[in-house]
N, C-alpha and C positions, 0 to 999 in steps of 0.2 A: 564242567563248570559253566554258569551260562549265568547272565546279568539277568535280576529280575523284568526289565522292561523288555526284553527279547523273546520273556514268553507270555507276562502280563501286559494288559490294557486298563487305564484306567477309564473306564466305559463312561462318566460323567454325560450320564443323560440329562436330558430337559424336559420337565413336563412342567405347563405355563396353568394349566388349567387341572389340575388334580380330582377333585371333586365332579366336573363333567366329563371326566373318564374314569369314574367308578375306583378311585385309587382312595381309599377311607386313613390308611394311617400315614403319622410322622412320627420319625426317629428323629430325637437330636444326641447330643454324646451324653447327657444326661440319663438316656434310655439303655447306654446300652455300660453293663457290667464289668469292672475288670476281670481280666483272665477266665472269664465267661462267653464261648460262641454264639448263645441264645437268646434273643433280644425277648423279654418279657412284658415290657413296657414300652406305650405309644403314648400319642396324643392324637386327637380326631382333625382329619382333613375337616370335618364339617365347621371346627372352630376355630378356622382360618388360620391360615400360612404367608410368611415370603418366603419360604423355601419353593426352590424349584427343583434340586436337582432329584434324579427317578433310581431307584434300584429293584430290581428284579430277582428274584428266586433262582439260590445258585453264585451271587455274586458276593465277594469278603465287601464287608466295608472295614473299615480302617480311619481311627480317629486320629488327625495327624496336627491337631492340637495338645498339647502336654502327653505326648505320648507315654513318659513317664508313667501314665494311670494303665498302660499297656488292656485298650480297646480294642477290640478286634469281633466282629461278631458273622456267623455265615447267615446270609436272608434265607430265609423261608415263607416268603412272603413279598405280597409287592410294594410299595410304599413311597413318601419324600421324605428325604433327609437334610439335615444341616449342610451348609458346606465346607465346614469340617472336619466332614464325614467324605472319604475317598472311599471309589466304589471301583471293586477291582474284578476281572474276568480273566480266562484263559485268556489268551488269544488263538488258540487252539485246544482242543478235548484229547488230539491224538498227538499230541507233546506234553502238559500238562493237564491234570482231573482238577476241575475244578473243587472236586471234595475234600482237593490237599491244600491245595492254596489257604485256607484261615490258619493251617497248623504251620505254615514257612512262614505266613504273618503274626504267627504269634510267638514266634520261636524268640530266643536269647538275642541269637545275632540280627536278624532283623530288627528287633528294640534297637539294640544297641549303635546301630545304623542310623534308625530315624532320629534318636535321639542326640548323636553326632551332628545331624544334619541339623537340627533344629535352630530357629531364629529367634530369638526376643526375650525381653525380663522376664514381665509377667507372665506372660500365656505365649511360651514361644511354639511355635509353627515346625513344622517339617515341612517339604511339599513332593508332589510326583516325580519333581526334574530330578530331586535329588534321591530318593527309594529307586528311581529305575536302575539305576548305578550300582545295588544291593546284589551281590556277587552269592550263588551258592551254588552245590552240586546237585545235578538232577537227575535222579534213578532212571532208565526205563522203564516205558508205561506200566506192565505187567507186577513190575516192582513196589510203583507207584501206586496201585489200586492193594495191593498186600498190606502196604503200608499205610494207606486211607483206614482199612478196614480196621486196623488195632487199633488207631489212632483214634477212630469214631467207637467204636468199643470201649476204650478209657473214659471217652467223653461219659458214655453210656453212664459208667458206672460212675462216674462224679456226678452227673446230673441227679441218680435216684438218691446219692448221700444229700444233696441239698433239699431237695423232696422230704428226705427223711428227717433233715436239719431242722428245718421248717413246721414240721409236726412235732419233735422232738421241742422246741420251744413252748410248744403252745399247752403240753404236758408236764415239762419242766413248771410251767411255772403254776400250774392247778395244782403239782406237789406242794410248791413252798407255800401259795396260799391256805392252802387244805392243814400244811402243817403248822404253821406259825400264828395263822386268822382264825381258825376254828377249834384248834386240840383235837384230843384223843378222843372220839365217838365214847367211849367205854366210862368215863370219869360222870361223876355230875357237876351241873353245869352252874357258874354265877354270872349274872349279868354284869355288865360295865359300860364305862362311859365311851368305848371303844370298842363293844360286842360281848359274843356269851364264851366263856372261858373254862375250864377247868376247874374245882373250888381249890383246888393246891398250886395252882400257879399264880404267880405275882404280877401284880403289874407294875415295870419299873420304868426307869427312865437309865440312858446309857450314862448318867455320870454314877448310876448304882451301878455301874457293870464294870469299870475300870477300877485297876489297886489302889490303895489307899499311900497316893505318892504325890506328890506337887507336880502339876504341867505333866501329868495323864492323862491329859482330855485337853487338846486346846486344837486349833485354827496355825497357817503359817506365818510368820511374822508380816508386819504391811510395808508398803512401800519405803518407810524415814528410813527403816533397817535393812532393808531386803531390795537390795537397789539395782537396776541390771547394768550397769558399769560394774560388777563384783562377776559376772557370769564367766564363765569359760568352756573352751573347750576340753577338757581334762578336769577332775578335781573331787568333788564331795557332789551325789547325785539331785539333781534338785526335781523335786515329785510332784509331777502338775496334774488338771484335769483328763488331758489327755491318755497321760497312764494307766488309768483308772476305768474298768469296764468292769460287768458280771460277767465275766468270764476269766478274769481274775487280772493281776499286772503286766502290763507288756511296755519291756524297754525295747527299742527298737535303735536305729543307727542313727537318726539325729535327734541329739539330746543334747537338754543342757545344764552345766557343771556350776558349781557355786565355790568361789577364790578358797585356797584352805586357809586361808590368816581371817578372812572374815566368818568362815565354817568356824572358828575356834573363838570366837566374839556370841555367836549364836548359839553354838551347838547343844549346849545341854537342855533347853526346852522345847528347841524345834527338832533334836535328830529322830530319824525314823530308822527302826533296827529290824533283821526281820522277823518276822509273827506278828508286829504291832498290824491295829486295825486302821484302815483308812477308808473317809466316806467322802464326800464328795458334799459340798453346800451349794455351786451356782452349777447351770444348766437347764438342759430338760431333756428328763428330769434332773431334780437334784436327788441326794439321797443313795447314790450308787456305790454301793462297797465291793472291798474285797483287801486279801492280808498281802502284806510286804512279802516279799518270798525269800525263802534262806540262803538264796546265790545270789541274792544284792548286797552291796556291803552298806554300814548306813547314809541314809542320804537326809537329806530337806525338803517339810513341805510347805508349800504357798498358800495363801492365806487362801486361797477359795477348797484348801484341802485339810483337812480333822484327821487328825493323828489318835486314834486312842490306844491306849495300852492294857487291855482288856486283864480281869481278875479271873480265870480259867478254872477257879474251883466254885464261879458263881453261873456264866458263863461260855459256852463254846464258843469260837468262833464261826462254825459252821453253820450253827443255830443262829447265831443274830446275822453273818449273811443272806440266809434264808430269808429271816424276816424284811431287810431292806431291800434286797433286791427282788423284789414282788411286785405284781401292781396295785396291789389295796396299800401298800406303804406309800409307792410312790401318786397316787392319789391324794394322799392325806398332805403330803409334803409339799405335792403341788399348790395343793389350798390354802399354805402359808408362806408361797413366795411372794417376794416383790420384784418387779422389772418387768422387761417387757420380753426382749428380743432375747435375755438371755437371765430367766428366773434365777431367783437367790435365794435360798430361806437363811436365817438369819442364824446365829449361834444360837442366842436367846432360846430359839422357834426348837431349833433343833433339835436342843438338851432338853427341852419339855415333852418330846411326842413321847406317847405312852409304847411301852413295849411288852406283849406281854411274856413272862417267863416260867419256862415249867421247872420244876427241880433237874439238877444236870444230870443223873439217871435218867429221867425220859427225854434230855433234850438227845441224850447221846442216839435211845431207839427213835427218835422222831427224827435224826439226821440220817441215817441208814439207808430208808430208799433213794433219798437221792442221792448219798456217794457210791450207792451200787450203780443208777443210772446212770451215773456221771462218768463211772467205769467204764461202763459200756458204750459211751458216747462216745470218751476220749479214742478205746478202739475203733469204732468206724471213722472216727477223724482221721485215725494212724492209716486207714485202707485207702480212705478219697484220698490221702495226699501222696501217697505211693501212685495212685492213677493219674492224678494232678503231674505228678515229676514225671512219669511216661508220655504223656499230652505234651509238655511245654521243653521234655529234656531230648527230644528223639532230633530236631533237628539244629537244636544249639548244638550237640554233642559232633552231625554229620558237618554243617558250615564249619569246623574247626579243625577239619582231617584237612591236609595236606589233598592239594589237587593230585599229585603225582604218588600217593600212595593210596588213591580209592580204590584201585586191583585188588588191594591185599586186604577192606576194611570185610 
């Protein structure tokens, strides 16, 4: 067992003059990725700095503002950084490999260390005095380089999944355009005030898509109703912008609940049950769907969130996801927001955009490729995060053995 600062240095170099030493970028913690080693983004020494401090190739840095966002990235490269960005080195090669150092800093229990130590409301701090303190068990070297190598071998393989991530976007979404903006090559075609279509698809609008029910299609109630003195931690879920991605709903661990006495005042035109459709009005973009899921139980949406309750023998869901989460949709949507810093398009705006629709026999074969590729995606997701948990779980799992039983680990 040996304390981090016994074999780490925090190297906190100085370079005053970056630019007439040929040193071209800057990292700040905006550059560098969570639970990502790879800094892919700079800013040019040429377009001035007050940063001074220097890191070199070979050295962790270590974000020890809101560690929380758990930064950590290995340079490869030379550069200036923020200074709350910690720049960390062996202090020896033949006690610790520097190639292991980013995976002890990116481990569980070093977070949960710096995160102990941390100072302040808004943006609190760690600092060096207090990481050097950071206790764990250290292989021999021979060990240590065995264990580098899988560890950067993981890396490997999470890096070409995001490579692939990256390109798998940029195709994903030529599917849904190709399928939702242009139709079927094979049909003939009729012009519209929104492009060339299909002659047997309609062009409708989504209050033609939802059943023929009262408060199937509405916004979250506004503030007179919907007050945040009623919020809780426990209770009826309440469904905000945040939830809401093309990648579909994600509840996460802080969330917030809506009182059950006043859930029971509102419920019947605001509840959200799951399969219902949700789209998203402010933002940028606005215009973002995706369906309730069937392990939520029902909750509440907020006025900047459209609840629809889609008519399924008119309808897929999968098909009008397609069509809103594109970029030709969200182009259009952009063109009828208002706002600045944070665009809205309006109900009004929204219940007018034209959509257009094939009959549900083709919407079914025109959703197909992409729930195949989407199959396929979801597996290689299942594979990077099986390498992801061997990168980040190999020495949360070692700092939590007993000092006096590592003989037998």
């Amino acid at each position: 067992m040996v304390k981090f600062g016994e074999v780490v240095k925090n190297a906190n170099l100085v370079e005053r003059d970056p630019e007439a030493n040929g040193i071209e970028r800057i990292v700040g913690l905006e550059h560098i990725d969570p639970e990502n080693l790879h800094i892919r983004r700079w800013n040019a020494v040429a377009d001035g700095t007050s940063f001074s401090r220097k890191f070199v190739p070979g050295q962790t840095l270590f974000g020890k503002r809101r560690a929380y966002q758990r930064k950590v990235a290995y340079a490869e490269f030379e550069g200036i950084c923020s200074g709350d960005i910690l720049t960390f080195e062996p202090k020896s090669n033949e006690v610790l490999l520097s190639e292991l150092l980013p995976f002890i800093c990116q481990s569980d229990a070093f977070f949960d260390h710096a995160l102990d130590t941390s100072a302040g409301s808004l943006s609190p701090r760690t600092s060096w005095t207090a990481l050097k303190d950071f206790e764990f068990p250290l292989p021999p070297l021979n060990e240590q380089k065995s264990i580098a190598e899988i560890l950067w071998a993981a890396d490997e393989v999470v890096e070409s999944y995001v490579d692939v991530s990256q390109k798998e976007k940029v195709v994903e979404e030529r599917i849904k355009i190709e399928l939702t903006q242009k139709g079927n090559q094979k049909h003939r075609f009729k012009d519209t005030e929104i492009g060339k279509f299909p002659e047997n698809w309609k062009i409708v609008t989504i209050r033609d898509l939802v059943i023929n029910e009262q408060h199937s299609l509405l916004a979250g109630p506004f503030g007179t109703i919907f007050k945040a003195k009623d919020f809780r931690e426990e209770g009826v879920p309440i469904i905000q912008l945040r939830h809401i991605s093309e990648e579909g709903f994600s509840w996460g661990d802080k969330n917030t609940y809506m009182d059950f006495a006043v859930y029971e005042k509102l419920h019947k035109p605001y509840t959200v049950q799951p399969g219902d459709f949700l789209l998203t009005k402010l933002g940028d973009p606005p215009g973002v769907a995706c369906l309730y899921p069937s392990d939520m139980p029902p909750g509440m949406v907020t006025p900047d969130v459209v609840r629809a309750k889609l008519n399924r023998d008119v309808v897929l869901p999968e098909y009008l996801l397609m069509f809103f989460n594109n970029a030709v949709t969200r182009k259009r949507l952009m063109q009828l927001t208002k706002g600045g810093t944070r665009p809205r398009v309006s109900l009004d705006e929204l219940f007018k955009l034209k959509i257009p629709l094939p009959p549900i026999d083709e919407q079914a074969s025109l959703i197909q490729p992409l729930t195949l590729f989407r199959k396929n995606k979801s597996l290689r997701e299942s594979a990077r995060k099986s390498a992801k948990m061997i990168m980040n779980g190999f020495f949360g799992k070692v700092s939590s053995v007993n000092p006096t039983e590592t003989g037998n680990v």
